[in-house]
C-alpha positions as CSV (number, residue, x, y, z in Angstrom):
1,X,60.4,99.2,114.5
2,X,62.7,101.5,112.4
3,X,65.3,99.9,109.9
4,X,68.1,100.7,112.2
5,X,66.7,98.6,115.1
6,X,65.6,95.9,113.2
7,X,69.2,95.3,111.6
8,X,70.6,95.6,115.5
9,X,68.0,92.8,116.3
10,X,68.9,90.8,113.2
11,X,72.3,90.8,113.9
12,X,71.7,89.6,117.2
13,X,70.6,86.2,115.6
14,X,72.5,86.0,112.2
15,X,71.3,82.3,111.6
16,X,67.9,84.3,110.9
17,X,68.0,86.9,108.4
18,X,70.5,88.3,105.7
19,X,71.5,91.4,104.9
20,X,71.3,90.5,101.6
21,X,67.5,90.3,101.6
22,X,67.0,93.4,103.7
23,X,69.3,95.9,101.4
24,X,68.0,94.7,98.3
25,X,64.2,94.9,99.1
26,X,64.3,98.4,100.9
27,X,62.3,98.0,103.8
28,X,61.6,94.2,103.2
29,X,62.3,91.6,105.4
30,X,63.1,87.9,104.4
31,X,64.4,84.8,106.7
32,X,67.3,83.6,105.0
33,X,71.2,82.6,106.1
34,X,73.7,84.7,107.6
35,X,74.6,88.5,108.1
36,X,78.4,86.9,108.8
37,X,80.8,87.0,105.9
38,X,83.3,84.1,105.7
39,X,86.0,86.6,105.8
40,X,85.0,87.5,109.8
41,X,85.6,83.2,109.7
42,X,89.3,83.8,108.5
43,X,90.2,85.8,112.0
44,X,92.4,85.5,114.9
45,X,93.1,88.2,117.4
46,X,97.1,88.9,117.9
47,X,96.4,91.8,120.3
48,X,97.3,95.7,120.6
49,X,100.4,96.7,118.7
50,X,101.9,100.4,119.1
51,X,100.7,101.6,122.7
52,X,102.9,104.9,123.3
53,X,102.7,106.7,126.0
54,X,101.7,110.4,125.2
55,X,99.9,109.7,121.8
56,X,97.3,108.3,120.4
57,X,97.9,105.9,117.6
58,X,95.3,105.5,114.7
59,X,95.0,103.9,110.8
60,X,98.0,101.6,110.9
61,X,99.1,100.3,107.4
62,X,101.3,97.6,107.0
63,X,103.5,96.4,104.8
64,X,106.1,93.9,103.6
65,X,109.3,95.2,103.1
66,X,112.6,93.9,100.9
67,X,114.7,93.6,103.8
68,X,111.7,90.8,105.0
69,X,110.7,92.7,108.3
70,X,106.8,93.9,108.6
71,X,106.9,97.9,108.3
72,X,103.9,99.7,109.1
73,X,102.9,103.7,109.0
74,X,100.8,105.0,111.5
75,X,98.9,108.1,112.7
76,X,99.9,109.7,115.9
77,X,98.9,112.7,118.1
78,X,100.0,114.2,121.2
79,X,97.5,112.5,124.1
80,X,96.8,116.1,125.2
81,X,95.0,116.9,122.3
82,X,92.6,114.0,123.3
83,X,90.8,112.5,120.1
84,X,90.2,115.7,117.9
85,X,93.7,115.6,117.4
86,X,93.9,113.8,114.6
87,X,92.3,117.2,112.6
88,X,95.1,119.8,113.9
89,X,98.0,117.6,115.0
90,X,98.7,114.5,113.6
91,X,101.8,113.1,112.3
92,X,102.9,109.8,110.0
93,X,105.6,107.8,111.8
94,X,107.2,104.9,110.5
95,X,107.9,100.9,113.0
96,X,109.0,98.3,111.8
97,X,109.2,94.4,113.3
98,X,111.1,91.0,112.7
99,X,107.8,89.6,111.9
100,X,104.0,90.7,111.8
101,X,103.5,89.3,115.5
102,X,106.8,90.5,117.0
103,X,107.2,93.9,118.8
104,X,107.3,97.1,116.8
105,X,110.0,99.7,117.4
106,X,109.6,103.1,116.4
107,X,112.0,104.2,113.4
108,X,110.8,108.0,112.9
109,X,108.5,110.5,111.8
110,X,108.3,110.2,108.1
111,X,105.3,113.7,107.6
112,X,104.3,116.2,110.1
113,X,102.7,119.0,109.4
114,X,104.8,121.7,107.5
115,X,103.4,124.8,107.9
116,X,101.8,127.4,106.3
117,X,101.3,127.8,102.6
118,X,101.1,124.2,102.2
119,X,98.4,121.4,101.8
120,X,99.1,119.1,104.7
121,X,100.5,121.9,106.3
122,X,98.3,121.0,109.9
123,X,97.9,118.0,109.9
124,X,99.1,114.8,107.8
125,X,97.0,111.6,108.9
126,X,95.3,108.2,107.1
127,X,98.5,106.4,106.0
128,X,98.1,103.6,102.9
129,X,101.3,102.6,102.4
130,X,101.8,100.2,99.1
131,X,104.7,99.1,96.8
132,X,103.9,99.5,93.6
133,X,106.0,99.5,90.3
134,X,109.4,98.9,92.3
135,X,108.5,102.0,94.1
136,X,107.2,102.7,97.4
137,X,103.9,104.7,97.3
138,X,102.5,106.0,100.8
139,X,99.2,107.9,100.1
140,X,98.0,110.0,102.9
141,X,96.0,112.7,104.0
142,X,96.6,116.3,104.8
143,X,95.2,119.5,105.4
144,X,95.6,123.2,105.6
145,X,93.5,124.8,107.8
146,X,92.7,122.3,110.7
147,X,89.2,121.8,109.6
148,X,87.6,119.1,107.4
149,X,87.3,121.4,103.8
150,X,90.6,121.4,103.0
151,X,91.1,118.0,103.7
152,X,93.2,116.1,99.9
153,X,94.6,113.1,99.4
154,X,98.2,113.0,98.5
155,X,100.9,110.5,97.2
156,X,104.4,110.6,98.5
157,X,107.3,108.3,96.9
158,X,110.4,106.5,97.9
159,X,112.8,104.1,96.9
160,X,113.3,102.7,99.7
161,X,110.5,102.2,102.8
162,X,113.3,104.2,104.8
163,X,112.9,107.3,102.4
164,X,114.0,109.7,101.5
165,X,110.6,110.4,100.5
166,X,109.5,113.0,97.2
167,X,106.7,114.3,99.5
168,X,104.3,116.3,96.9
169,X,103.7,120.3,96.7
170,X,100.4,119.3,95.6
171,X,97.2,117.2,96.1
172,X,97.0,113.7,94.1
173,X,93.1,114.0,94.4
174,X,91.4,117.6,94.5
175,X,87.8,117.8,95.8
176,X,85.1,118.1,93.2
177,X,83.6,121.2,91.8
178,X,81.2,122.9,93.8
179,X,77.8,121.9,94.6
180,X,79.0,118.1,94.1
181,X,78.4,115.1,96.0
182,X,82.2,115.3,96.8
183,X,82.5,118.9,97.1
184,X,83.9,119.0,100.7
185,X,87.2,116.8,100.7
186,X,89.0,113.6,98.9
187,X,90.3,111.8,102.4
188,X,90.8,107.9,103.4
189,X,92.9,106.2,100.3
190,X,92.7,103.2,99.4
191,X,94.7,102.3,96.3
192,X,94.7,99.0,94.0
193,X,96.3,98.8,90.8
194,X,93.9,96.8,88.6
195,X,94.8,93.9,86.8
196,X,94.2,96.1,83.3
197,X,97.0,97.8,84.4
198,X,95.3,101.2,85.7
199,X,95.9,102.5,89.2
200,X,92.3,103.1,90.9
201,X,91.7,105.3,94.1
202,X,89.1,104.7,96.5
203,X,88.8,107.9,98.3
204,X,85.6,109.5,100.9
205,X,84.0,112.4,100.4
206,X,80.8,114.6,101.5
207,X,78.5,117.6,100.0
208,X,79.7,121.0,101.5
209,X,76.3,122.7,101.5
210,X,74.6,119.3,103.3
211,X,77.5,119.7,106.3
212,X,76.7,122.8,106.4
213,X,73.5,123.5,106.5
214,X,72.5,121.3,109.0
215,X,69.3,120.9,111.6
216,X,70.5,117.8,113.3
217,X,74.2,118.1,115.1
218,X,74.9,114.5,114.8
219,X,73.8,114.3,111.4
220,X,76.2,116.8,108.9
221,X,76.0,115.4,105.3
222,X,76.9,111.8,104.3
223,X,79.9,110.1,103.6
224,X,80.0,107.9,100.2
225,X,82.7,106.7,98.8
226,X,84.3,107.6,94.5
227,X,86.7,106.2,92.2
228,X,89.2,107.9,90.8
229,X,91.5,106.2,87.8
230,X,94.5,106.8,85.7
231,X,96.8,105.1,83.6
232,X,100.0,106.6,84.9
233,X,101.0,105.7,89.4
234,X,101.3,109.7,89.7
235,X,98.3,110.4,87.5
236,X,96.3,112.5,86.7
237,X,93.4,110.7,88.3
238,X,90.1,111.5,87.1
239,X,86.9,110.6,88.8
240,X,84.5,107.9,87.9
241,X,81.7,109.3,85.9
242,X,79.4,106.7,88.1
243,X,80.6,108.6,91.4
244,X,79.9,107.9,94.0
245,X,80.1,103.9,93.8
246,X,79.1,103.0,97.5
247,X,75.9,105.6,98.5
248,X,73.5,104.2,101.6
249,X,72.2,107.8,101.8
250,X,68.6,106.6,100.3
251,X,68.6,103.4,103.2
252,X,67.9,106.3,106.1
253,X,69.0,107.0,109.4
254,X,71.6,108.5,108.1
255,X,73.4,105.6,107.0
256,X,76.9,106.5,106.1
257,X,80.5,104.9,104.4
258,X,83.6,105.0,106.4
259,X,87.2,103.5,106.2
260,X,87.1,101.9,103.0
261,X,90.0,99.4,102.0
262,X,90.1,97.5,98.9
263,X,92.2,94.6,97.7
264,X,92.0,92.3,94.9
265,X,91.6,88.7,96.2
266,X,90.2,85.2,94.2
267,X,89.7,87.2,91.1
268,X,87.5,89.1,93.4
269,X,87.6,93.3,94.5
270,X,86.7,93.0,98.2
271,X,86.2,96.0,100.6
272,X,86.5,96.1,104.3
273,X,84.7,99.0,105.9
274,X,83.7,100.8,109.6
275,X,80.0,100.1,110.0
276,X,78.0,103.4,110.2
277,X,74.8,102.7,110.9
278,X,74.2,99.5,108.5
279,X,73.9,96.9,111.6
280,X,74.9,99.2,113.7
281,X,77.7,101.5,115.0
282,X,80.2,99.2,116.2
283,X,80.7,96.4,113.9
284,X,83.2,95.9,110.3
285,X,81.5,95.8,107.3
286,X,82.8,93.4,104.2
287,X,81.8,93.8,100.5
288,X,82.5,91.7,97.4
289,X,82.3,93.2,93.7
290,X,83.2,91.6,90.3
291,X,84.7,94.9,88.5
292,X,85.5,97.0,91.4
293,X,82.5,99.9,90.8
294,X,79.3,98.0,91.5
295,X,79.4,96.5,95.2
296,X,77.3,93.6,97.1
297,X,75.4,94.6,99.9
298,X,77.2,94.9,103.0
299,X,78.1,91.5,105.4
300,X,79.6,91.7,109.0
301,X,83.4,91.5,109.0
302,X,84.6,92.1,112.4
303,X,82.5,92.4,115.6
304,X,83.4,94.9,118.5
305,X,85.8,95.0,121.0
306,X,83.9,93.1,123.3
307,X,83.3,89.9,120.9
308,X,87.5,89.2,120.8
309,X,88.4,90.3,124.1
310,X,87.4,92.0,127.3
311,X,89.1,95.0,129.2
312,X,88.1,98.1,131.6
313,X,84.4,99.7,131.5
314,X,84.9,103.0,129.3
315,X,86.5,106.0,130.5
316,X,84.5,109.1,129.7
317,X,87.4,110.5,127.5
318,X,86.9,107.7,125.4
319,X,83.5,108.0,123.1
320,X,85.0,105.3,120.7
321,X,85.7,102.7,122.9
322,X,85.2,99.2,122.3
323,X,85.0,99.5,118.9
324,X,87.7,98.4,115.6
325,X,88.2,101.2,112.8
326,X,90.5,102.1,109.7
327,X,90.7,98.5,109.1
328,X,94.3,97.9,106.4
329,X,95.4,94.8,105.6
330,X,99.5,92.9,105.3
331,X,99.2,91.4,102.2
332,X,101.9,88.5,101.4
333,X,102.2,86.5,98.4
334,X,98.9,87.5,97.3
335,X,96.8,86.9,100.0
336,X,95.7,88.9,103.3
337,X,97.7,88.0,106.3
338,X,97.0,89.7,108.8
339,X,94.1,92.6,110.0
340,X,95.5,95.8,111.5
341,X,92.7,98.2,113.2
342,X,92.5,101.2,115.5
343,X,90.8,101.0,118.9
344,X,90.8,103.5,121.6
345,X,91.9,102.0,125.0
346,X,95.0,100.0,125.7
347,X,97.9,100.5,128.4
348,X,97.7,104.2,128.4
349,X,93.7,104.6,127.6
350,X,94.5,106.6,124.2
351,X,94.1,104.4,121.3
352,X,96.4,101.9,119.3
353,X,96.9,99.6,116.6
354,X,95.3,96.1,117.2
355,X,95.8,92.9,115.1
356,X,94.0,89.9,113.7
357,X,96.0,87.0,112.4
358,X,93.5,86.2,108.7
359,X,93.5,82.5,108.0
360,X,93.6,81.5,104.0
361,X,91.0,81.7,101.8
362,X,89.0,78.4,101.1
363,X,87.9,79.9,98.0
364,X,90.1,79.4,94.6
């Protein structure tokens, strides 16, 4: 039995095993506790959020604004583009609702593409929306040629979460220099400003040459994930000399990092991630660390689809289904609130935005 299959067995029957024991030893296997993280303990499922007809809705991030309502920024496509939209045709739109469990109402498109000549000029996706230094900050995607190489991270900023937004000529994170681990791309923010005071970017990345110069279709480089710090919200940011800090390249199968979002919680960095290949292919993955760089091994944060709810076998359209990704969270006076996730399906069998209510902490 291959690693892969033992970890989908293992998580079968978490009272058995830990991942714990299986990351650190390589290839050994020791009975111990639990693959289930008490954050996966703290959840509640609300339900889908953002089903519009036409799109498809992805990588909703949430926030608390000063008027008191729960705004969010999403990621949406026309339906006809089907899932690959998100690389040619997405937009950032802005909803906003009385509270994080009331209805959302569309309030506009804040970035679509712009055209030619510019960075996110075809498409403008991954929303992390943030309010940092009296300022709003919404960090996003974009790229310039509808492929995955041009894909940079940017940093637009407003005074208000209505805008007018100072959307940036340039990148806030270019791709590194070639032959690089993260040669390809700087794409999926997340941003925390650390309690020294420096603002730290979590971004994804890949190796151009491994994606490529590929033999196996389904397998085109691996994701990891880097860290890029400065000591000023609009930078410069320059990359951790340590890159890249979360690397399951050397566990096989392919074994990748996806969706990373990091907050700062019980004196503690904590990451939620899509599982890719870790457990398995349809599960959330959490992580601890002390000093934001060196991560724990990986527990299970969310389960799929079929764990928190049932609905419709899947269409054929839909390779995704049943399964949570781009997980953000609503923070509010310090503490996570509430989960927001992307899942194809819904009312119009595209994809939306689906909550989880997150209980407190019972640590101090």
């Amino acid at each position: 039995m291959d690693r892969r299959s033992f970890l989908a067995l293992t998580a079968g029957f978490p009272f058995l095993f830990t991942s714990n024991n299986l990351f650190a030893g390589a290839g050994k296997t020791t009975c111990a506790l639990d693959n289930t993280s008490a954050f996966s303990k703290r959840l509640k499922p609300v339900g889908r959020v953002l089903e519009m007809e036409g799109y498809y809705v992805w990588g909703t991030s949430p926030i608390i604004g000063t008027d008191g309502k729960t705004h969010v920024f999403f990621s949406r496509w026309p339906a006809e583009k089907k899932m690959g939209g998100w690389i040619n045709s997405s937009e950032i739109a802005h909803a906003v609702a009385d509270s994080p469990e009331s209805p959302f109402e569309f309030v506009s498109t804040v970035f679509a593409p712009r055209g030619d000549g510019f960075w996110d000029g075809t498409t403008c996706h991954n929303p992390h929306i943030k309010f940092v230094d009296g300022k709003y900050c919404l960090f996003y995607m974009g790229n310039s040629n509808r492929k995955t190489d041009t894909k940079r991270v940017g940093l637009a900023i407003a005074d208000s979460i209505y805008g007018p937004w100072q959307r940036p000529d340039q990148p806030l994170l270019e791709a590194g220099v070639e032959g690089a681990w993260d040669d390809h791309c700087t794409t999926n923010p997340s941003f925390v400003k650390h309690p020294n005071g420096q603002y730290w970017l979590y971004y994804k990345s890949w190796n151009t040459y491994e994606y490529e110069n590929y033999t196996d279709p389904k397998i085109r480089s691996n994701r990891k994930y880097g860290l890029a710090i400065a000591d000023k919200l609009q930078g410069p940011y320059t990359t951790y000399a340590g890159n890249p800090i979360i690397d399951y390249s050397a566990l096989g199968n392919n074994i990748q990092a996806e969706d990373g979002h990091v907050w700062y919680e019980d004196g503690k960095f904590k990451m939620l991630m899509r599982d890719m290949g870790f457990f398995n292919h349809q599960y959330g993955l959490y992580l601890e660390s002390k000093n934001g760089i060196k991560w724990s091994e990986p527990q299970i944060a969310f389960y799929n689809t079929d764990h928190y709810f049932s609905q419709p076998p899947a269409p054929g359209h839909l390779s995704k289904y049943g399964r949570f990704e781009r997980p953000q969270l609503l923070q509010q006076n310090g503490r996570p609130t509430h989960l927001f996730l992307a899942s194809q399906g819904g009312k119009y069998m595209t994809s939306s935005a689906f909550i989880f209510q997150v209980a407190p902490s019972t640590k101090s």
